[in-house]
PDB file as gemmi writes it, atoms N, CA and C in Angstrom:
CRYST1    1.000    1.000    1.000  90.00  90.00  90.00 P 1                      
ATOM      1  N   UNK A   1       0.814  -1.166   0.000  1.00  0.00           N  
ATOM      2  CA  UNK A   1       0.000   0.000   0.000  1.00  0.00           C  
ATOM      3  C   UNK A   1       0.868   1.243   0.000  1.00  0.00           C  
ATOM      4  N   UNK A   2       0.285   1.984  -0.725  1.00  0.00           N  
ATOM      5  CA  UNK A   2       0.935   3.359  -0.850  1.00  0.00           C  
ATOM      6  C   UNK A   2       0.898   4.522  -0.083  1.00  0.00           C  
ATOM      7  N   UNK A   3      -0.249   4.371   0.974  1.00  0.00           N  
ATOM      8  CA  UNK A   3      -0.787   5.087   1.810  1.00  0.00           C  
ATOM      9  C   UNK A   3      -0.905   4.614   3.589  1.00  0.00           C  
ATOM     10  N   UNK A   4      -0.064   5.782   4.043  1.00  0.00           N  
ATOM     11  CA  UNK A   4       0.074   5.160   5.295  1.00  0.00           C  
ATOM     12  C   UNK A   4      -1.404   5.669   5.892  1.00  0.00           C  
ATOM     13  N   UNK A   5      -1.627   4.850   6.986  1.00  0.00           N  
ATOM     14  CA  UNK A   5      -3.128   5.088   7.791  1.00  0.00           C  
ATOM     15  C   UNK A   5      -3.273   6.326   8.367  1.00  0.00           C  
ATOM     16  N   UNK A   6      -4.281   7.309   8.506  1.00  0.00           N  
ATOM     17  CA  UNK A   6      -4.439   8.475   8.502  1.00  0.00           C  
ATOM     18  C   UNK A   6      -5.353   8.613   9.790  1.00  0.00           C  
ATOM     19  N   UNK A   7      -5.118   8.859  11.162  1.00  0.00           N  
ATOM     20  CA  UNK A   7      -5.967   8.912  12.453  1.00  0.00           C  
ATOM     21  C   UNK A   7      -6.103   9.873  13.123  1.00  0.00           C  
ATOM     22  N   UNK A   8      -7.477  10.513  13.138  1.00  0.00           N  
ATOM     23  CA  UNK A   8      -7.472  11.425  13.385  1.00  0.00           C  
ATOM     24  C   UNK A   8      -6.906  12.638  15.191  1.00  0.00           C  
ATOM     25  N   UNK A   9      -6.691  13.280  14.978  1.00  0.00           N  
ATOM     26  CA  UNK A   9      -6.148  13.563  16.200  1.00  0.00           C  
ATOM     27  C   UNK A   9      -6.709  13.758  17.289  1.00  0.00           C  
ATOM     28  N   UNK A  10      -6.646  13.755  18.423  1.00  0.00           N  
ATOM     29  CA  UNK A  10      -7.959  13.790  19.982  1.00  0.00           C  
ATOM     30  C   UNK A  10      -7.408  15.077  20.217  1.00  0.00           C  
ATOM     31  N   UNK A  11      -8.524  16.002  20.104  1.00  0.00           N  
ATOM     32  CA  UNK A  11      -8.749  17.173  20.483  1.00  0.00           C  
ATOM     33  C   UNK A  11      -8.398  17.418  22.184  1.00  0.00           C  
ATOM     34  N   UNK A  12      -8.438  18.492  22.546  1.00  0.00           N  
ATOM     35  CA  UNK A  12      -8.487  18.736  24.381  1.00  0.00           C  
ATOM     36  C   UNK A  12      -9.746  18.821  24.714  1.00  0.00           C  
ATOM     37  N   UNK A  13     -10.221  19.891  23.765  1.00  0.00           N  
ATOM     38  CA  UNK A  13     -11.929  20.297  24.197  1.00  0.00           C  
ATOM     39  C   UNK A  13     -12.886  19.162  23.321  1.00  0.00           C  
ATOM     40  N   UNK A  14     -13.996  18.869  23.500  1.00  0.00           N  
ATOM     41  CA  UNK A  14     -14.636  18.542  22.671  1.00  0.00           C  
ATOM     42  C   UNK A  14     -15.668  19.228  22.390  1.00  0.00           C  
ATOM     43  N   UNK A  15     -16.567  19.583  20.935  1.00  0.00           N  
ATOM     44  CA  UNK A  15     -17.372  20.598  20.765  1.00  0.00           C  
ATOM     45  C   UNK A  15     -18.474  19.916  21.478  1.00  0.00           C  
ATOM     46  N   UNK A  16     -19.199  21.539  22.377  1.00  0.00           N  
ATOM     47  CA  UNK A  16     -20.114  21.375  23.101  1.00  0.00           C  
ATOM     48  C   UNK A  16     -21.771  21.661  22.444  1.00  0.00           C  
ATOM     49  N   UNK A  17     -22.429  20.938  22.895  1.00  0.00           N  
ATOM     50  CA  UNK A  17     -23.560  20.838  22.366  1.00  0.00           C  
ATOM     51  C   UNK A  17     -24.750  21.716  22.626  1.00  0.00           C  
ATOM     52  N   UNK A  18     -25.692  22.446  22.108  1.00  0.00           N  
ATOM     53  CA  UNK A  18     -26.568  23.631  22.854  1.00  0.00           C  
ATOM     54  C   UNK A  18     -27.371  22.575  23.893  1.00  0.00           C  
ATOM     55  N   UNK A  19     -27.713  23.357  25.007  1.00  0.00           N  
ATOM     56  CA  UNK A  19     -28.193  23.088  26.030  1.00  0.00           C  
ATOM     57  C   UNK A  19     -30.087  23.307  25.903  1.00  0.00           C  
ATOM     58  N   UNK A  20     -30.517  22.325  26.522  1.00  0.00           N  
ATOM     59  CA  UNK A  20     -32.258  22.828  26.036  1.00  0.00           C  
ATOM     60  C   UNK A  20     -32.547  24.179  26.319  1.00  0.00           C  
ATOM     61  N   UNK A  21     -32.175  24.870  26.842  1.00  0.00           N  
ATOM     62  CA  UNK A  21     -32.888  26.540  26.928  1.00  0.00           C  
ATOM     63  C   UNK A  21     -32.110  27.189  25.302  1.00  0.00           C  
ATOM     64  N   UNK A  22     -31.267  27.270  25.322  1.00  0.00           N  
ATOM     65  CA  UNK A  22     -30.708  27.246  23.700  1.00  0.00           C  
ATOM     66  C   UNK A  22     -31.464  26.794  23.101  1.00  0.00           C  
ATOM     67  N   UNK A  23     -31.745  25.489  22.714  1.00  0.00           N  
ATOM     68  CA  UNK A  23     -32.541  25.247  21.485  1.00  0.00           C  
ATOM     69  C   UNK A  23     -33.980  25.154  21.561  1.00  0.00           C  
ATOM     70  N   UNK A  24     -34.479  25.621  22.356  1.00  0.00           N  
ATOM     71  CA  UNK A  24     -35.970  26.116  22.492  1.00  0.00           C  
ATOM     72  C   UNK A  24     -36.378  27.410  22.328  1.00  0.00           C  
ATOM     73  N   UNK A  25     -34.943  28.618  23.098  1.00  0.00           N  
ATOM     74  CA  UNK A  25     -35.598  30.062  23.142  1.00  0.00           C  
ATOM     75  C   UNK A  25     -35.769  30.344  21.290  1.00  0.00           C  
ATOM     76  N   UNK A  26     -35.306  30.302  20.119  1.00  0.00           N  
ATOM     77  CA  UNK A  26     -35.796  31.039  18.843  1.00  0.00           C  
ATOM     78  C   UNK A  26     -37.429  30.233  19.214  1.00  0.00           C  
ATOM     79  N   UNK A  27     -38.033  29.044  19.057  1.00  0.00           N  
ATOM     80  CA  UNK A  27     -39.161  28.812  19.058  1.00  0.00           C  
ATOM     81  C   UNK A  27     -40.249  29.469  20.365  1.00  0.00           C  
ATOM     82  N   UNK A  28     -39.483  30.127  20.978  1.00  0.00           N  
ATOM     83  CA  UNK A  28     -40.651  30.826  22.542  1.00  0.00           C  
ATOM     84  C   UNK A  28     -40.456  32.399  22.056  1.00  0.00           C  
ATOM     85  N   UNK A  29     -39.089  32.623  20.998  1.00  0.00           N  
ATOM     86  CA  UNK A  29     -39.322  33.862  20.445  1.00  0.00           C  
ATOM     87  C   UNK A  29     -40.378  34.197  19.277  1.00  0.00           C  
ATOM     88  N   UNK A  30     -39.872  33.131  18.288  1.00  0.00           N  
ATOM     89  CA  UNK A  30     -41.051  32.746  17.501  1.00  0.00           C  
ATOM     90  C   UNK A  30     -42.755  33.160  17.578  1.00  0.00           C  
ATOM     91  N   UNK A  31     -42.899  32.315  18.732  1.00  0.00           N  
ATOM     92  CA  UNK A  31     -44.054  32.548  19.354  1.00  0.00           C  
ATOM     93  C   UNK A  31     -44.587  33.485  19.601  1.00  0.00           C  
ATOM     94  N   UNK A  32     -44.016  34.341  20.988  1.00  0.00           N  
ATOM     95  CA  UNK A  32     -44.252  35.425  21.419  1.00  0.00           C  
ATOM     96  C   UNK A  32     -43.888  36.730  20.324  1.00  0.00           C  
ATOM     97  N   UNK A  33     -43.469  36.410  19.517  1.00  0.00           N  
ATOM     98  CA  UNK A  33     -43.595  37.477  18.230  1.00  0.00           C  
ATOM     99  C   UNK A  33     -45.185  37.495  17.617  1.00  0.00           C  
ATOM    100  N   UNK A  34     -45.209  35.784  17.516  1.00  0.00           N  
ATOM    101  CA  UNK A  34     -46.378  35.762  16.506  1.00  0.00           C  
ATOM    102  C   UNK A  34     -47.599  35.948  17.704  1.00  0.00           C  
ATOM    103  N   UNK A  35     -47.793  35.759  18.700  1.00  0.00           N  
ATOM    104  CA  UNK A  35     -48.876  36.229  19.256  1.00  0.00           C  
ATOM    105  C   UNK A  35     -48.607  37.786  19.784  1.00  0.00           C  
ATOM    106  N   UNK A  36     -47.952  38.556  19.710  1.00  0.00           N  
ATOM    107  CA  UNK A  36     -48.180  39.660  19.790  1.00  0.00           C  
ATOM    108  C   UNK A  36     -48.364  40.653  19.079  1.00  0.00           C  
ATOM    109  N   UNK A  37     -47.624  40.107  17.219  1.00  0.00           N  
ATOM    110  CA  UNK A  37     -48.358  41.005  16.176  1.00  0.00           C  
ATOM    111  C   UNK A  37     -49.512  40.505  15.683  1.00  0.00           C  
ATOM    112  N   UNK A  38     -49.663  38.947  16.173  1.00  0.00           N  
ATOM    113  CA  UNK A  38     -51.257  38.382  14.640  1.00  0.00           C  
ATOM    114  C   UNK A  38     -52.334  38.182  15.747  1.00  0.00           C  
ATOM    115  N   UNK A  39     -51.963  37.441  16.957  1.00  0.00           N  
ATOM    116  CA  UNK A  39     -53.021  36.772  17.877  1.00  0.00           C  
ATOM    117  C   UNK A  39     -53.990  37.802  18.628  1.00  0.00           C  
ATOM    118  N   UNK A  40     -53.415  38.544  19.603  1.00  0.00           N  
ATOM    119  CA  UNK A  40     -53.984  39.508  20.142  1.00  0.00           C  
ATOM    120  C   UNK A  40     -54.785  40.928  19.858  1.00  0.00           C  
ATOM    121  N   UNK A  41     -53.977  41.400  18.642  1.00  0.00           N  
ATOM    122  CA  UNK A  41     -54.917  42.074  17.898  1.00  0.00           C  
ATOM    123  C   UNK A  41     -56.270  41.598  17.785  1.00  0.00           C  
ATOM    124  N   UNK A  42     -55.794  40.536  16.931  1.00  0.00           N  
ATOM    125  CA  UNK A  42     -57.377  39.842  16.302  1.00  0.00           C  
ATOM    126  C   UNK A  42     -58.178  39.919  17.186  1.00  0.00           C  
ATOM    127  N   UNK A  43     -57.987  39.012  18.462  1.00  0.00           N  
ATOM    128  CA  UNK A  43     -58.681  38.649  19.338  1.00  0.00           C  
ATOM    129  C   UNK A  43     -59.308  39.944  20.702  1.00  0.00           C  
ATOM    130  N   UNK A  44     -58.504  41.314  19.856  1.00  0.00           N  
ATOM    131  CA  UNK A  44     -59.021  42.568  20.507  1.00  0.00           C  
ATOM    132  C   UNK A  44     -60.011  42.564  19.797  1.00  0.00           C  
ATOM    133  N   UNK A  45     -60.380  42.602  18.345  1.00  0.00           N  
ATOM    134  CA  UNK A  45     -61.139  43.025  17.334  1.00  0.00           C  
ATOM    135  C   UNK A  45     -62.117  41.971  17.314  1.00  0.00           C  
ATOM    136  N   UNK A  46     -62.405  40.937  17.469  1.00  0.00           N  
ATOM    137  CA  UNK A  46     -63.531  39.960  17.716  1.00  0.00           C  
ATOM    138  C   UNK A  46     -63.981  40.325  18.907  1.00  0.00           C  
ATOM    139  N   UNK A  47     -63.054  41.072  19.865  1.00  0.00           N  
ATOM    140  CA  UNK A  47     -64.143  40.992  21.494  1.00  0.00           C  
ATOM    141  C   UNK A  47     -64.960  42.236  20.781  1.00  0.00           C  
ATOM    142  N   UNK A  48     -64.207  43.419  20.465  1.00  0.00           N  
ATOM    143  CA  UNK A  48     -64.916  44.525  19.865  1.00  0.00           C  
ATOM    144  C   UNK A  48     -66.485  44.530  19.376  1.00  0.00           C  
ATOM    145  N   UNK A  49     -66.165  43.709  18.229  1.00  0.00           N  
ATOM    146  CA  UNK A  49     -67.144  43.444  17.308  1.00  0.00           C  
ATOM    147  C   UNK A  49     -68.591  42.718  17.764  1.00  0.00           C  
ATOM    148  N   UNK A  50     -68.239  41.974  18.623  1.00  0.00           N  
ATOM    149  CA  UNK A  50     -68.469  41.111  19.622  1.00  0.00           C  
ATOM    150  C   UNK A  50     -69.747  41.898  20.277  1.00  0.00           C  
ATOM    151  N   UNK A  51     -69.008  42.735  20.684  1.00  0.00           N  
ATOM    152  CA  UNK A  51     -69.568  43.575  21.672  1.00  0.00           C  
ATOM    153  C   UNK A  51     -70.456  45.142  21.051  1.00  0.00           C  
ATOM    154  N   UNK A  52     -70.199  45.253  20.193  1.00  0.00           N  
ATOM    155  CA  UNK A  52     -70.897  45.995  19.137  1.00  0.00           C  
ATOM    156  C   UNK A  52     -72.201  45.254  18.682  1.00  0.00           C  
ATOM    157  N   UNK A  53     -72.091  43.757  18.007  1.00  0.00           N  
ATOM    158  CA  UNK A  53     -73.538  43.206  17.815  1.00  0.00           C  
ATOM    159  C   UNK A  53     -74.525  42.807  19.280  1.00  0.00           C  
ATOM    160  N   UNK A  54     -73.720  42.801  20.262  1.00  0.00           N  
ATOM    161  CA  UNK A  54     -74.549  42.407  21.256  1.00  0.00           C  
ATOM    162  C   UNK A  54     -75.710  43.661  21.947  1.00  0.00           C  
ATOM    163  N   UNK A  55     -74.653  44.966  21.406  1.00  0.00           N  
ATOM    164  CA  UNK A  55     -75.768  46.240  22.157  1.00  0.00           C  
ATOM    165  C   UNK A  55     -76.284  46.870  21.180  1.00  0.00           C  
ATOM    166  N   UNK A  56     -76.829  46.298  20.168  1.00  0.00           N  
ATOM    167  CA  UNK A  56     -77.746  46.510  18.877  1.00  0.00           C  
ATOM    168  C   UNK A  56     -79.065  47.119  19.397  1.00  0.00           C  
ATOM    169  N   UNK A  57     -79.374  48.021  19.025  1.00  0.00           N  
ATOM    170  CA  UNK A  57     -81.299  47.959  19.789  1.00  0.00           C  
ATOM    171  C   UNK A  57     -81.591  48.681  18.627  1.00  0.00           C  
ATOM    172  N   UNK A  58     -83.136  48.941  18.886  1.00  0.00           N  
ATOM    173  CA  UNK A  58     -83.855  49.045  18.130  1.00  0.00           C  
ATOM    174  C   UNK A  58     -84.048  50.690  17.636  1.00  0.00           C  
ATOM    175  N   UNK A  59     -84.029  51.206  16.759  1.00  0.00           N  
ATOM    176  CA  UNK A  59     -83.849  52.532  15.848  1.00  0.00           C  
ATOM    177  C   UNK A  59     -82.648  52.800  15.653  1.00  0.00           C  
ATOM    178  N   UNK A  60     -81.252  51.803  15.624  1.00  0.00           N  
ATOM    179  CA  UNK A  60     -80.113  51.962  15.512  1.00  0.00           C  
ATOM    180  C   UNK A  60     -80.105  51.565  14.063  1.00  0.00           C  
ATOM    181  N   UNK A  61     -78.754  52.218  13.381  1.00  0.00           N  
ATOM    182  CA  UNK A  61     -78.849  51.824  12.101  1.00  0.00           C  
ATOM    183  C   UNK A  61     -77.141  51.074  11.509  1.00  0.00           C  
ATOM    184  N   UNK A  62     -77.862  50.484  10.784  1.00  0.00           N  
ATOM    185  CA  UNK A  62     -76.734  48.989  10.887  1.00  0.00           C  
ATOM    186  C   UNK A  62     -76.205  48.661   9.094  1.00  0.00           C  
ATOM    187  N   UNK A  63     -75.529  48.120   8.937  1.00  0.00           N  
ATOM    188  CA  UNK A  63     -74.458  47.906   7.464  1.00  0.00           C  
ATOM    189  C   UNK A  63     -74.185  46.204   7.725  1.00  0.00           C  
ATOM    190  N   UNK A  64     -75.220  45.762   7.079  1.00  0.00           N  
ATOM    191  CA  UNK A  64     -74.551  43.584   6.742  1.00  0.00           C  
ATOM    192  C   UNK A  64     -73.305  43.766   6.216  1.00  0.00           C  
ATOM    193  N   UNK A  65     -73.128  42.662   6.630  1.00  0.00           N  
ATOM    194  CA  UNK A  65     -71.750  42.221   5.347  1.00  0.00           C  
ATOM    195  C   UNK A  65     -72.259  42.070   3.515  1.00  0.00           C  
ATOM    196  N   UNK A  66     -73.491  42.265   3.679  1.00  0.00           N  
ATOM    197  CA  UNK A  66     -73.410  42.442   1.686  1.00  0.00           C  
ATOM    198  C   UNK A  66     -73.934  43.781   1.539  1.00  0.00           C  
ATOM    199  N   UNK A  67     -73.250  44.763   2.592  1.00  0.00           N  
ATOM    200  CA  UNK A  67     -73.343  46.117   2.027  1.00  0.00           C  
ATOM    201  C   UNK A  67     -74.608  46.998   2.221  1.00  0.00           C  
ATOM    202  N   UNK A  68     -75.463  46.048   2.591  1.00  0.00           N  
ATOM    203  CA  UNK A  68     -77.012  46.838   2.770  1.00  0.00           C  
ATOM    204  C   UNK A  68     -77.281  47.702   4.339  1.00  0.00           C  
ATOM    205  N   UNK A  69     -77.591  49.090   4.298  1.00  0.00           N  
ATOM    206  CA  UNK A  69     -77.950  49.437   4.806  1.00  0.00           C  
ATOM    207  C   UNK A  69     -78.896  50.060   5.327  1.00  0.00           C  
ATOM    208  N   UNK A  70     -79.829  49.350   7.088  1.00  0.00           N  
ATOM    209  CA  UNK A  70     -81.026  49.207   7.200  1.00  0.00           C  
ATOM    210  C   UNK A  70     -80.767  49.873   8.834  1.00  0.00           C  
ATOM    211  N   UNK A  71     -82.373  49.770   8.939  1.00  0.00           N  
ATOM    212  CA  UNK A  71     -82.599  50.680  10.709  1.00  0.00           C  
ATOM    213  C   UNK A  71     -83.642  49.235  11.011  1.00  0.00           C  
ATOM    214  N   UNK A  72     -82.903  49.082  12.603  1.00  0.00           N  
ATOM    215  CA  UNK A  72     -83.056  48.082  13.188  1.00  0.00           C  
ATOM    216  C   UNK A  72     -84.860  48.512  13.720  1.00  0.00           C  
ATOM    217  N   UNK A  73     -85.740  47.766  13.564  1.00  0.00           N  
ATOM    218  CA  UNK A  73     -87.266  47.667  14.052  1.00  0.00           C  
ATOM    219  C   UNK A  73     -87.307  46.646  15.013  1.00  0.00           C  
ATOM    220  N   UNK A  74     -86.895  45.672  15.209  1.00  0.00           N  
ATOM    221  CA  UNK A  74     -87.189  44.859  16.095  1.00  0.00           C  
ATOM    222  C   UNK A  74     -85.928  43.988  16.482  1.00  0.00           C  
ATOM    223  N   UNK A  75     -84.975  44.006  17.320  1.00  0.00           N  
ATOM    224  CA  UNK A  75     -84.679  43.042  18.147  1.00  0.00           C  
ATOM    225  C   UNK A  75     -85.360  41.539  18.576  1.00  0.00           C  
ATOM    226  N   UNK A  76     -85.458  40.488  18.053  1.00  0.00           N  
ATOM    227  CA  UNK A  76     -85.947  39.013  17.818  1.00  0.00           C  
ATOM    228  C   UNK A  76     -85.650  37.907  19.248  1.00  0.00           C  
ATOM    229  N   UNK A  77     -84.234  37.758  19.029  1.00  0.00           N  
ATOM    230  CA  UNK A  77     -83.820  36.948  20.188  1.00  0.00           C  
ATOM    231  C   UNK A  77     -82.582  36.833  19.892  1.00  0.00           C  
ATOM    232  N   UNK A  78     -81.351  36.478  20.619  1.00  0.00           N  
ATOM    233  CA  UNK A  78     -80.362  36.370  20.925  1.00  0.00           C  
ATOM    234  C   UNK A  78     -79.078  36.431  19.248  1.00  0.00           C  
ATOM    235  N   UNK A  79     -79.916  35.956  18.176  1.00  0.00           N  
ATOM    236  CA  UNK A  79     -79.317  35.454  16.967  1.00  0.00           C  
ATOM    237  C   UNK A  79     -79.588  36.643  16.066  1.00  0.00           C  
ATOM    238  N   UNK A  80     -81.143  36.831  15.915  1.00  0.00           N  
ATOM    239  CA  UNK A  80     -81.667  37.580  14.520  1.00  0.00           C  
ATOM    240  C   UNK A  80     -81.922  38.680  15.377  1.00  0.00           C  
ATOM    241  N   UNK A  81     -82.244  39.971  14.192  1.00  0.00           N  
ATOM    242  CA  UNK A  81     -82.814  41.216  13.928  1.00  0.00           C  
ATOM    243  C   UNK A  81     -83.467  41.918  12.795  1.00  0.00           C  
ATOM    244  N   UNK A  82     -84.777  41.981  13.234  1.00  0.00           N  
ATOM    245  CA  UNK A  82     -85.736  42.658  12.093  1.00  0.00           C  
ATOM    246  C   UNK A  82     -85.051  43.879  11.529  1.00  0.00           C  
ATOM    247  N   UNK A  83     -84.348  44.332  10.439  1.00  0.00           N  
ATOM    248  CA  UNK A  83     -84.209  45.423  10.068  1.00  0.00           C  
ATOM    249  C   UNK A  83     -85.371  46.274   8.917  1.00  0.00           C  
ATOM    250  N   UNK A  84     -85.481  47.205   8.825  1.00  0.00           N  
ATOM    251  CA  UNK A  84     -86.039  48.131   7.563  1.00  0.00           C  
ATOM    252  C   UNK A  84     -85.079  48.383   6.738  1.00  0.00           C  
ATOM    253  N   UNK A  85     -84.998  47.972   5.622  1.00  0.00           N  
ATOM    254  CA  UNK A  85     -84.342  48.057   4.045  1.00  0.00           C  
ATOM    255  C   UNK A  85     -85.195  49.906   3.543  1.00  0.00           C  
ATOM    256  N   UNK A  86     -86.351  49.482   3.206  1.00  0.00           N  
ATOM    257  CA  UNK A  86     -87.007  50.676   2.705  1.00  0.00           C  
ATOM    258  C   UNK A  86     -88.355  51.087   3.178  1.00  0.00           C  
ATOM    259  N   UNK A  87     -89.399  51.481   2.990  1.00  0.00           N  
ATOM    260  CA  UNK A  87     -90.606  51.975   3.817  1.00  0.00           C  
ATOM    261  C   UNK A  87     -91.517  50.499   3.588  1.00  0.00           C  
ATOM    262  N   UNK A  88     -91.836  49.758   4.581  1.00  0.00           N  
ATOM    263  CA  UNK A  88     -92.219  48.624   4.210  1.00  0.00           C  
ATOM    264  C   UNK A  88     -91.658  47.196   3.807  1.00  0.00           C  
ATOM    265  N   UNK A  89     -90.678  47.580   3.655  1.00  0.00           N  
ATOM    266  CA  UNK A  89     -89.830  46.462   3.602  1.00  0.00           C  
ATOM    267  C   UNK A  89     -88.774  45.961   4.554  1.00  0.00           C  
ATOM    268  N   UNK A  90     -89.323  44.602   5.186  1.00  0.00           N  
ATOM    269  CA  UNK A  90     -88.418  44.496   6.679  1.00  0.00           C  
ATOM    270  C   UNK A  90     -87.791  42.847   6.256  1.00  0.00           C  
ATOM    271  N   UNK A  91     -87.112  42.899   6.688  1.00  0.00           N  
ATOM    272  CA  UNK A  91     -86.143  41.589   6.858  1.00  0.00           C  
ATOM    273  C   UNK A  91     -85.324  41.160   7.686  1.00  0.00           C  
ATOM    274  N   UNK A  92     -85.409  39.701   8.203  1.00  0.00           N  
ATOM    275  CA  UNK A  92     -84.316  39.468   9.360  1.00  0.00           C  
ATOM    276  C   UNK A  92     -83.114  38.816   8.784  1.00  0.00           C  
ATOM    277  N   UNK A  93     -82.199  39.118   9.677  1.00  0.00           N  
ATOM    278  CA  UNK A  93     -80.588  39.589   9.867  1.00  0.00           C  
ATOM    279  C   UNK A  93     -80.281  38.715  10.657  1.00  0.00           C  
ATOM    280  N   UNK A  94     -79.016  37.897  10.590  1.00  0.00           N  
ATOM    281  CA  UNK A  94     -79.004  37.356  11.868  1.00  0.00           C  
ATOM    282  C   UNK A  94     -77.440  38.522  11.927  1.00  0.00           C  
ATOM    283  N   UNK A  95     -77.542  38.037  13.260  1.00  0.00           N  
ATOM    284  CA  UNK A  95     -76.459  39.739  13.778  1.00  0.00           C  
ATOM    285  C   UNK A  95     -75.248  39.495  13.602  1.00  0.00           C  
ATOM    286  N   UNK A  96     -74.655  38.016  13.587  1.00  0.00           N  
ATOM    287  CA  UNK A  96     -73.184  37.982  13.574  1.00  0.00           C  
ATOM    288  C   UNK A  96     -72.550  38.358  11.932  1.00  0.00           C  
ATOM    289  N   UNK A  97     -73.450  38.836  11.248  1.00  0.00           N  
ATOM    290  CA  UNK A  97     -73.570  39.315   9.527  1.00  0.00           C  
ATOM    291  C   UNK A  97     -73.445  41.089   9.253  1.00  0.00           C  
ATOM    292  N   UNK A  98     -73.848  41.482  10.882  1.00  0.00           N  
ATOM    293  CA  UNK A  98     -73.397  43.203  10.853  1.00  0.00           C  
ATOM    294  C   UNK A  98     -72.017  43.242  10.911  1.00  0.00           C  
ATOM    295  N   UNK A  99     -71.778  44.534  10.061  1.00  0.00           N  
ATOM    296  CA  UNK A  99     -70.185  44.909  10.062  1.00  0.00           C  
ATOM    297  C   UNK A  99     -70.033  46.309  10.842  1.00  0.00           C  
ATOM    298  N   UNK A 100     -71.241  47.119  10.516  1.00  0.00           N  
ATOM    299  CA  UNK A 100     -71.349  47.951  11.612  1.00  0.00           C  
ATOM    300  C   UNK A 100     -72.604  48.646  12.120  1.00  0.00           C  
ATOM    301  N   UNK A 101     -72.736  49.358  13.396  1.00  0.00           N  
ATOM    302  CA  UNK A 101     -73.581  49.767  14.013  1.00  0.00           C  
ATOM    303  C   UNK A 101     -73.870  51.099  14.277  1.00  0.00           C  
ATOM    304  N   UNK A 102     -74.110  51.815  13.681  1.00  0.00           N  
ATOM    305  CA  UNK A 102     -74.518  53.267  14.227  1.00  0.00           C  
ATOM    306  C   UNK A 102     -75.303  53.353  14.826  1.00  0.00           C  
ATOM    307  N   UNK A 103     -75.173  54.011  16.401  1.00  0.00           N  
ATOM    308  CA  UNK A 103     -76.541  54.343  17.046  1.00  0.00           C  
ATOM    309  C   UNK A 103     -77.706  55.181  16.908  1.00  0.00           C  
ATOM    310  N   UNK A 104     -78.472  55.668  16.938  1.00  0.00           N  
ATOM    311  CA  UNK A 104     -79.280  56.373  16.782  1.00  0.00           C  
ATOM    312  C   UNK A 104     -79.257  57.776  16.311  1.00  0.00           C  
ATOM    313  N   UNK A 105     -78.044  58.219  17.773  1.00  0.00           N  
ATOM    314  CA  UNK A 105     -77.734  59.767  18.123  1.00  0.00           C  
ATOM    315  C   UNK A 105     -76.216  60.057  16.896  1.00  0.00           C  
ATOM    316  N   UNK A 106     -75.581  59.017  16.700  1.00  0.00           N  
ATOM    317  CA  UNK A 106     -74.373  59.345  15.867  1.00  0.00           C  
ATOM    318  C   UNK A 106     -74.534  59.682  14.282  1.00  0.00           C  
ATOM    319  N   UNK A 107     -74.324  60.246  13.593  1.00  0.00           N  
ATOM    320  CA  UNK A 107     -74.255  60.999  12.324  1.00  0.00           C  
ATOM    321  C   UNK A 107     -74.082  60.354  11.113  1.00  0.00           C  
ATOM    322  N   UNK A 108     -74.062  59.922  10.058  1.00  0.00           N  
ATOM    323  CA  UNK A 108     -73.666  58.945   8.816  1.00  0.00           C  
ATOM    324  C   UNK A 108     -72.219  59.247   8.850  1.00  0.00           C  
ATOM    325  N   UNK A 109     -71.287  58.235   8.767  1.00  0.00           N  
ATOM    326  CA  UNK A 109     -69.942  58.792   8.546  1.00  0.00           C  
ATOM    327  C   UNK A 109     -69.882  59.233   7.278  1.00  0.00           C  
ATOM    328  N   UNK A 110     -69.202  60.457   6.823  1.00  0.00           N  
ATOM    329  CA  UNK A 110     -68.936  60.925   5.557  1.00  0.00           C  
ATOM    330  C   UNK A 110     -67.277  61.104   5.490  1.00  0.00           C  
ATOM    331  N   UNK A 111     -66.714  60.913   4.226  1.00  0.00           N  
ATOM    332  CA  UNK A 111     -65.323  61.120   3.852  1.00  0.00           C  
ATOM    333  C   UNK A 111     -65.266  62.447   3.642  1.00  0.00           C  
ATOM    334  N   UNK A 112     -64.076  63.017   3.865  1.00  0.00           N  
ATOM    335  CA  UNK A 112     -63.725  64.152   3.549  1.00  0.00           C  
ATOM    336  C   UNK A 112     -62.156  64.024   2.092  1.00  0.00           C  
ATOM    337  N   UNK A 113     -62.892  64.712   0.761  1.00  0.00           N  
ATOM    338  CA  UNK A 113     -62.250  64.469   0.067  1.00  0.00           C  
ATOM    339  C   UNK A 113     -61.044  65.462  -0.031  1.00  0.00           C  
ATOM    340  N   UNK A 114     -59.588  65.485  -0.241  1.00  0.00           N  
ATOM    341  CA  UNK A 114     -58.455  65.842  -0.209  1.00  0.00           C  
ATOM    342  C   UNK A 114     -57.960  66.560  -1.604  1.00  0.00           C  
TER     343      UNK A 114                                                      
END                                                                             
């Protein structure tokens, strides 16, 4: 043979290995990133909303999610709401379908163009 045997040499130190708090903290950073920009928001904005369809009453005026906007006549039970579309024309709603609520006393929002 042409080649003498080649063995590798014994180090002093040997390389040390991450310890479990090391290889867990990026995934608890991870985390606590993602629930503090995506989770909590949201879950501000569902209590919100939440809480907006629940104090619905009646001569308040309201916007579904397909854009229609009606004045609440009757409060039903816990789910639906009679709204007025036009003079005579009433239809129920169920409430978790409002996007928003104007009360009675508050004004139509209008844009102000620039």
């Amino acid at each position: 043979m042409f080649f003498s045997p080649v063995f590798a040499q014994a180090t002093s130190a040997a390389p040390q290995q991450p310890g479990m708090l090391e290889s867990f903290l990026p995934f608890v950073l991870i985390i606590a990133v993602f629930w503090f920009l995506i989770l909590r928001p949201q879950n501000k904005k569902m209590k919100a909303h939440r809480e907006m369809v629940n104090n619905v009453s009646r001569g308040d005026t309201v916007v579904t999610a397909g854009g229609l906007i009606a004045k609440v006549t009757k409060v039903k039970d816990d789910n639906e709401i009679e709204v007025e579309l036009a003079d005579g024309v009433r239809v129920r709603v169920v409430k978790s379908t409002l996007t928003d609520v104007r009360s009675k006393s508050e004004p139509a929002k209008t844009e102000e163009k620039k």
